[in-house]
C-alpha positions as CSV (number, residue, x, y, z in Angstrom):
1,X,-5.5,1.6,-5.4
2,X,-2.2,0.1,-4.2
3,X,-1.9,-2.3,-1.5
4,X,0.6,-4.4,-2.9
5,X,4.1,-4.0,-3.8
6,X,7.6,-5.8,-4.4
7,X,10.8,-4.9,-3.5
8,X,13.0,-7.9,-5.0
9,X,16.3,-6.6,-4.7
10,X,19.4,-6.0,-2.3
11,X,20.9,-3.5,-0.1
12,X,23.8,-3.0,-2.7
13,X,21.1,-2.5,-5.4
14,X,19.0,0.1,-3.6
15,X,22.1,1.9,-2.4
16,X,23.4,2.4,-5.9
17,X,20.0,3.1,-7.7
18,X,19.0,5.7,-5.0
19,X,22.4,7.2,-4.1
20,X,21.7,6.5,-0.1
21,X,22.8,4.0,2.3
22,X,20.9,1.4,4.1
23,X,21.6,1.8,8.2
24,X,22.9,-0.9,9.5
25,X,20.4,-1.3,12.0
26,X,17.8,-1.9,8.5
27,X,17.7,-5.8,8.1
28,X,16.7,-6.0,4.8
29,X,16.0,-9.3,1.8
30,X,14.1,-8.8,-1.2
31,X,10.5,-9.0,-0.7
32,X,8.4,-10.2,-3.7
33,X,4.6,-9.5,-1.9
34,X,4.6,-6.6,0.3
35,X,1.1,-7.1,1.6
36,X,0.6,-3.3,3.6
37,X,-2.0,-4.4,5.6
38,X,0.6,-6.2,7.5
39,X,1.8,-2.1,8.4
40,X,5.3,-3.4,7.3
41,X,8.6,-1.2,7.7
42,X,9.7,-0.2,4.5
43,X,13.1,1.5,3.1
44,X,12.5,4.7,2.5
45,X,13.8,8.0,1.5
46,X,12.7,11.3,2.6
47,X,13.1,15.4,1.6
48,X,14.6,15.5,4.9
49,X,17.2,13.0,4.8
50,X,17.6,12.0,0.6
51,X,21.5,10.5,1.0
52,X,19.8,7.7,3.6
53,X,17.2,5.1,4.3
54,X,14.8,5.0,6.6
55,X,12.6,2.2,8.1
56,X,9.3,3.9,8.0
57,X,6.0,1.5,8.5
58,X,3.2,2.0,5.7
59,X,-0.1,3.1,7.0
60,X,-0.2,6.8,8.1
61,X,-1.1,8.5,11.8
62,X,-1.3,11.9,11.3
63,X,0.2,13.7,14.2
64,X,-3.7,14.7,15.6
65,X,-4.2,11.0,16.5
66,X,-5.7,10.8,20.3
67,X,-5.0,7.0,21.3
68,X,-3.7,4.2,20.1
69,X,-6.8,2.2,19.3
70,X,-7.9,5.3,17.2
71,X,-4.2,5.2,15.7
72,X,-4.8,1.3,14.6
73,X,-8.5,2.0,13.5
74,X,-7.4,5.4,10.9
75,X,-3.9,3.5,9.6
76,X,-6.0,0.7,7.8
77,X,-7.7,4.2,5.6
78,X,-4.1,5.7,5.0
79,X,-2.3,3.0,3.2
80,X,-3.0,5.3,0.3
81,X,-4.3,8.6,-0.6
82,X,-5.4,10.5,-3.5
83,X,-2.6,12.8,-4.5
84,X,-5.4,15.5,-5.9
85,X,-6.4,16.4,-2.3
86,X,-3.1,15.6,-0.2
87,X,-3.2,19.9,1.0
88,X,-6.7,19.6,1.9
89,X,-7.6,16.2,3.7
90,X,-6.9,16.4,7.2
91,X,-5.1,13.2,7.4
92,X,-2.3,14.5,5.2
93,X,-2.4,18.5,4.9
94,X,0.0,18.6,7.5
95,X,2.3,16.6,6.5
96,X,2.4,18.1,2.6
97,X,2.9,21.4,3.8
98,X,5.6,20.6,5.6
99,X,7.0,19.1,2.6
100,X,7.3,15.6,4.4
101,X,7.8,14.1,1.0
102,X,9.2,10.5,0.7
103,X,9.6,8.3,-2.2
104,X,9.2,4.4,-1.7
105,X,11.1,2.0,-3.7
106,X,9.5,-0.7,-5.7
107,X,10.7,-3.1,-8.4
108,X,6.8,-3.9,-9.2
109,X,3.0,-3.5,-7.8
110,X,-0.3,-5.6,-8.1
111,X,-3.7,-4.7,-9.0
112,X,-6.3,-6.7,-10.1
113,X,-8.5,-6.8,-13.3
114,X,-12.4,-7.1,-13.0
115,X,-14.0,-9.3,-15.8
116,X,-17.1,-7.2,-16.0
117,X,-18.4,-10.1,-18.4
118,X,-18.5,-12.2,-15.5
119,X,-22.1,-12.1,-13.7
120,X,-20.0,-12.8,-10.4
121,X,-17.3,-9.6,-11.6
122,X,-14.2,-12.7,-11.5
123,X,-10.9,-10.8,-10.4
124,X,-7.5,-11.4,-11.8
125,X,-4.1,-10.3,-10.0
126,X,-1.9,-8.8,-12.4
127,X,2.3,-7.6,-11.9
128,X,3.0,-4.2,-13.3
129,X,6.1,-2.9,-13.7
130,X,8.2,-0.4,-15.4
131,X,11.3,0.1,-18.1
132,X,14.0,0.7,-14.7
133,X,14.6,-2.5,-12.7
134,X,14.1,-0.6,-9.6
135,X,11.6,2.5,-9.7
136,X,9.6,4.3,-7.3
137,X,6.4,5.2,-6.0
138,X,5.7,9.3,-4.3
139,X,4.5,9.2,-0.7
140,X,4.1,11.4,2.5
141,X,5.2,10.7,5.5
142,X,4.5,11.5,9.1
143,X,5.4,11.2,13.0
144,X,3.3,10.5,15.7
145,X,4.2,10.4,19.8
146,X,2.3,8.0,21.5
147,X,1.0,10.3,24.2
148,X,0.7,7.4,26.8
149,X,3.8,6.0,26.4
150,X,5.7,8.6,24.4
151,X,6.8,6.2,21.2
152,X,7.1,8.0,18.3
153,X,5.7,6.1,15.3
154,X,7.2,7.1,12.0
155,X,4.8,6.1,8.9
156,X,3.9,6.7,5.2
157,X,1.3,6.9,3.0
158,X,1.6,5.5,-0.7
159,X,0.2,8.3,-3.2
160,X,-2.4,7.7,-6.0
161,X,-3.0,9.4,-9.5
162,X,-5.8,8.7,-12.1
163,X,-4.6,6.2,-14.2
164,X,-2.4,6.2,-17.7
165,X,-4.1,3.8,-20.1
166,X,-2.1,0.5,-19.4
167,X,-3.3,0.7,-15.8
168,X,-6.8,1.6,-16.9
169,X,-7.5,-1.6,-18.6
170,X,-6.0,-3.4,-16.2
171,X,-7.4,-1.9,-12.9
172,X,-10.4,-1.0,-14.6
173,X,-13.1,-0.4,-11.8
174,X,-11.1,2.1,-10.2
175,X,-8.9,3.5,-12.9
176,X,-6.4,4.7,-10.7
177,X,-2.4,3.9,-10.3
178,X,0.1,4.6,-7.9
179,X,2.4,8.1,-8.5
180,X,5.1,5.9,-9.9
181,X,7.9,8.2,-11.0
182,X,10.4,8.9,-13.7
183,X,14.1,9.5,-12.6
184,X,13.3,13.5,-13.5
185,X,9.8,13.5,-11.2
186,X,11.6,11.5,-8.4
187,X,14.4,14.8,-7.8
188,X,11.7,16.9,-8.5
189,X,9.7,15.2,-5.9
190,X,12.5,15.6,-3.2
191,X,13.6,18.8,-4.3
192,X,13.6,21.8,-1.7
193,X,12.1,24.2,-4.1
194,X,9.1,22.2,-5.1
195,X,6.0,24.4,-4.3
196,X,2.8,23.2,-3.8
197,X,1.1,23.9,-7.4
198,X,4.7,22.4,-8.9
199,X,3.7,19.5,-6.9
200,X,0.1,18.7,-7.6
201,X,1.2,19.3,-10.9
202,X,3.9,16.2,-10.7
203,X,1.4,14.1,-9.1
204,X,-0.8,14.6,-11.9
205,X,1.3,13.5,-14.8
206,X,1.4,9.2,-15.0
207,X,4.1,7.6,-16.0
208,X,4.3,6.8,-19.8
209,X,2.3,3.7,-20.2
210,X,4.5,2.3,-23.0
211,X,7.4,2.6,-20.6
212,X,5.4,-0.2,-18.0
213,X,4.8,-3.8,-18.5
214,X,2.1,-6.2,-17.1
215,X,1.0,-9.7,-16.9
216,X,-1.0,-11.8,-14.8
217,X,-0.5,-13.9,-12.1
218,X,-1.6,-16.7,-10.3
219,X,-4.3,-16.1,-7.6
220,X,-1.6,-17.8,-4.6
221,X,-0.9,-13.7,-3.9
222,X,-4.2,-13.9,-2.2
223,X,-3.7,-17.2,-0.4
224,X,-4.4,-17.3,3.5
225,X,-2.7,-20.5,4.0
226,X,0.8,-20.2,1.6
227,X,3.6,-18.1,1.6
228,X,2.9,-15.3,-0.6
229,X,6.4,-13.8,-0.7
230,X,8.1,-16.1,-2.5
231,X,9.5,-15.6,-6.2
232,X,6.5,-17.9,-7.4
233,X,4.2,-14.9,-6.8
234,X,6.0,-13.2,-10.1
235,X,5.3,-16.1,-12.5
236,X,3.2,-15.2,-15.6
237,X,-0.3,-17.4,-15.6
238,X,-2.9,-17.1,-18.5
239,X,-6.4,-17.3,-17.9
240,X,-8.5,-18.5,-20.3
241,X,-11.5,-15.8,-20.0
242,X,-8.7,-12.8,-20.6
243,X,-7.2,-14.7,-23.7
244,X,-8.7,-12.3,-25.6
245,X,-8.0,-8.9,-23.9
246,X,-4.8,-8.0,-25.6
247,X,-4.8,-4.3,-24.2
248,X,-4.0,-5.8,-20.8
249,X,-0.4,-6.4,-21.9
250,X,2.5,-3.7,-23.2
């Protein structure tokens, strides 16, 4: 699954790549470690409004939510969601009929690798990315009104996809991958017209592995006590125990 991202680029970078513009009210500096369990606002782009950004915060309520506590207790299982059931989980049916599609930029994402080798199963945080300097991920979005004091919180979920081969050896317990998506699937994604078999079908198709590059990192992404979002987080480490596991790299 994907919890982490990176988003190391400017507003003049992600208006030109996406076509939109970034409201002025959107304070925005390139993130290396999006860490989504922090429920961050993120620049996104919706069906509804594709020429602009919108700050949207990761973690979904869907619009059935009772309270608030309930809200903060069912956001922590809707950082992500598997893209094969989106019209028939409760959580997100709504929302993917209503063709609240979104598409969330990313210039990189973290998973970690599993030494199965290892009697204590030894993680490894690795940074994936892909041929375009800035790509993006497919998500859903939804709104929810507070009904005791009437905010309306605006959030997304991050979609998931079985995984092409360079993500399977690398995120190899769960052998799945965000919905990353080619320039073609990203207007497809966002276009009126898209029906819901056309969709699924999308969702389904992984970016070309030999178009995505990974390495490792150090383990400071999972620090408690430094700064993770610092350009340090991006710097290639080798660990001796993968030396030998050349299909982690392409």
């Amino acid at each position: 699954m994907c919890f982490h991202t990176s988003l190391a680029a400017d507003v003049p970078a992600l208006e030109a790549r996406f076509k939109a513009s970034m409201p002025a009210a959107i304070t925005l500096a390139p993130a290396f470690h999006i860490n989504a369990y922090s429920f961050p606002a993120y620049p996104i782009i919706t069906h509804q409004q594709p020429d602009q950004f919108r700050a949207i915060r990761w973690g979904l309520i869907p619009h059935w939510v009772k309270s608030k506590a309930d809200a903060d207790r069912l956001r922590v299982q809707t950082i992500n969601a598997r893209s094969e059931t989106i019209y028939e989980k409760p959580s997100y049916r709504q929302a993917a009929k209503r063709a609240q599609r979104c598409i969330i930029p990313v210039t990189g994402f973290f998973e970690w690798h599993t030494d199965a080798s290892n009697p204590k199963k030894q993680k490894y945080p690795f940074y994936l990315s892909t041929d375009q300097p800035i790509t993006s991920i497919a998500g859903l979005w939804d709104e929810w009104p507070d009904p005791e004091t009437g905010e309306v919180y605006t959030t997304f979920s991050l979609l998931t996809t079985d995984a092409n081969p360079l993500l399977a050896a690398v995120h190899n317990e769960k052998k799945r991958m965000p919905c990353v998506l080619t320039p073609d699937a990203e207007r497809a994604w966002l276009d009126d017209d898209l029906t819901e078999r056309d969709a699924l079908e999308l969702l389904a198709t992984t970016y070309p592995a030999e178009h995505m590059h990974s390495y490792s990192i150090t383990k400071r992404i999972t620090s408690r006590t430094e700064d993770t979002n610092v350009p340090e987080v991006l710097t290639p480490f080798s660990y001796s125990e993968l030396a030998g596991k050349k299909e982690l790299t392409a």
